[in-house]
N, C-alpha and C positions, 0 to 999 in steps of 0.2 A: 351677461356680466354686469355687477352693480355699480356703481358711481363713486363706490368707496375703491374697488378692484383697481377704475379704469385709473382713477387721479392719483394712485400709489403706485409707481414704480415697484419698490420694493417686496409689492404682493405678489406680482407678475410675476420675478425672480426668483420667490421662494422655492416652487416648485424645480426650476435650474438650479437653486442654489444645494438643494438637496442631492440631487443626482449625482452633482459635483463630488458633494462630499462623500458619496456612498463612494463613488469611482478610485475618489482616493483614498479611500479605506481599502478597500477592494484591492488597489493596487500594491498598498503598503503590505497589506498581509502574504500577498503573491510575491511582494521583495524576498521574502526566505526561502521559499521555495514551493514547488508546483505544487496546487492544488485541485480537488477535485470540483466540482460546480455546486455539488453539497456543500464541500468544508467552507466555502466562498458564501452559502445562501446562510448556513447557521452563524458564520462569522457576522455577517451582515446585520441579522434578522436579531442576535444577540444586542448588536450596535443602538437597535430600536429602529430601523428605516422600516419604511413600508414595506408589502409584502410588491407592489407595482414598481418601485422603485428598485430592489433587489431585480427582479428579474430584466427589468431593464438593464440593470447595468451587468447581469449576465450575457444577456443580448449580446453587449458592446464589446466585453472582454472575449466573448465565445469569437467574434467576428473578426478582430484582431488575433487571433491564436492564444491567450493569455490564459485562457478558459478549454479546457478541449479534455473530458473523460478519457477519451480511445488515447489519443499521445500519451494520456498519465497513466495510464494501465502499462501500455508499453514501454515506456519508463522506467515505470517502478519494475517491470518483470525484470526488464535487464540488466537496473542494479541488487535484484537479489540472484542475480543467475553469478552473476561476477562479484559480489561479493557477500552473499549471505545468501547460501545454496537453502532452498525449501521446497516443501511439497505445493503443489498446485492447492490441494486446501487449503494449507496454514494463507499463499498466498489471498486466495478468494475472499477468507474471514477476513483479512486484514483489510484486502480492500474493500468489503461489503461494511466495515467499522469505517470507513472514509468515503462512503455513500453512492457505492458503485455497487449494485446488486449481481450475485454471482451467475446469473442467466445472461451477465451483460461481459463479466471479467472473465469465467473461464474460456469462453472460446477465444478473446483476443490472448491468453495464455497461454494456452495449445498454440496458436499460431506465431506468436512471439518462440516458444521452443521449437516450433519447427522451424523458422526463418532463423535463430541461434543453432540448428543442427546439434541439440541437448536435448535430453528427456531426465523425468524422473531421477533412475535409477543412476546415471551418471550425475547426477546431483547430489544423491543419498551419500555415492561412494564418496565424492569430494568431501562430501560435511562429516562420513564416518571416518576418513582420512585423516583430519584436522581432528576431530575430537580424541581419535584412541590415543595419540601419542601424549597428549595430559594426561588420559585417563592412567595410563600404565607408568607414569611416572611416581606415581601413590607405591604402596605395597599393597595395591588393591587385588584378590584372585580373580583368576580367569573370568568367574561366575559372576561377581562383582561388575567389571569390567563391561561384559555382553549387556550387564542388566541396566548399566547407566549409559550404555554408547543405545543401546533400544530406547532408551525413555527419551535420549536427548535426540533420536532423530521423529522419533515420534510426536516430539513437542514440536518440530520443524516440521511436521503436516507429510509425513512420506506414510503411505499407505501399508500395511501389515506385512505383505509380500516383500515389496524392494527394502523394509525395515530387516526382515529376516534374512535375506542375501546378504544386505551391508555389513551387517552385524556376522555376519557367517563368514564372509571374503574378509573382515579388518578386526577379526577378534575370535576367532575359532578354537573351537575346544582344546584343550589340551586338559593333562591331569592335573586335578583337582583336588588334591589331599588337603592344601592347605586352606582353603577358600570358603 
């Protein structure tokens, strides 16, 4: 250490002084709500802190619980299970967009729906539930109707199969003269 280091307090500090600030960055962005240790590293890393400096203070939040992947996966499952029903894909993209890779989210997925005693296709029906009854409030025909309640669960990540039951059980043919 040099003679300028030792006879300056304040150089000693910087390096504390930095950490600080990261942590309350850190923490402020976590005041809205949970995030994932990505959204935390680019928040940071945006901020300009060092890359040694971020992962420390991932360290420190991961160790207090503030910071923790597996809790926000299961989180986020359980509020789209309750209130924004989707497919296990749409969810996986969404979380692999918030820096959880899908080799890491769907199995805590799958087991978040089994521990919720929910799957899929009882998802699909809730979210086709909720949608056809706008839809048929249009003068939209039958054909109409099937075509926009498929796209709009399809946009919600349900797979081809539980799409065509949903759409079959909450909007089923009927004639079609005028449509």
């Amino acid at each position: 250490m040099s003679d300028e280091v030792r006879d300056d307090p304040a150089a000693l500090s910087e390096p504390m002084d930095e950490q600080r600030r990261a942590l309350d960055a850190a923490l402020s962005f976590l005041s809205y709500r949970p995030r994932t240790s990505q959204e935390v590293r680019r928040k940071l890393a945006e901020r300009g802190y060092a890359e040694g400096t971020v992962e420390q203070t991932l360290g420190r939040l991961g160790q207090v619980g503030l910071v923790n992947d597996t809790a926000f996966v299961e989180s986020y499952v359980r509020g789209r299970i309750a209130h924004r029903p989707m497919g296990v894909r749409r969810m996986a993209d969404e979380l692999y967009l918030k820096g959880i890779g899908r080799n890491e989210s769907v199995p805590i997925i799958e087991q978040v729906f089994a521990d919720e005693r929910v799957d899929e296709r009882a998802l699909a029906a809730r979210a086709a539930e909720k949608r056809v009854s706008s839809l048929r409030n249009g003068r939209s025909g039958d054909r109409t109707v099937r075509r926009r309640l498929r796209d709009h669960l399809a946009r919600r990540g349900f797979g081809v199969q539980i799409v065509g039951e949903a759409v079959d059980t909450w909007a089923p043919h009927h004639s079609e003269r005028n449509s």
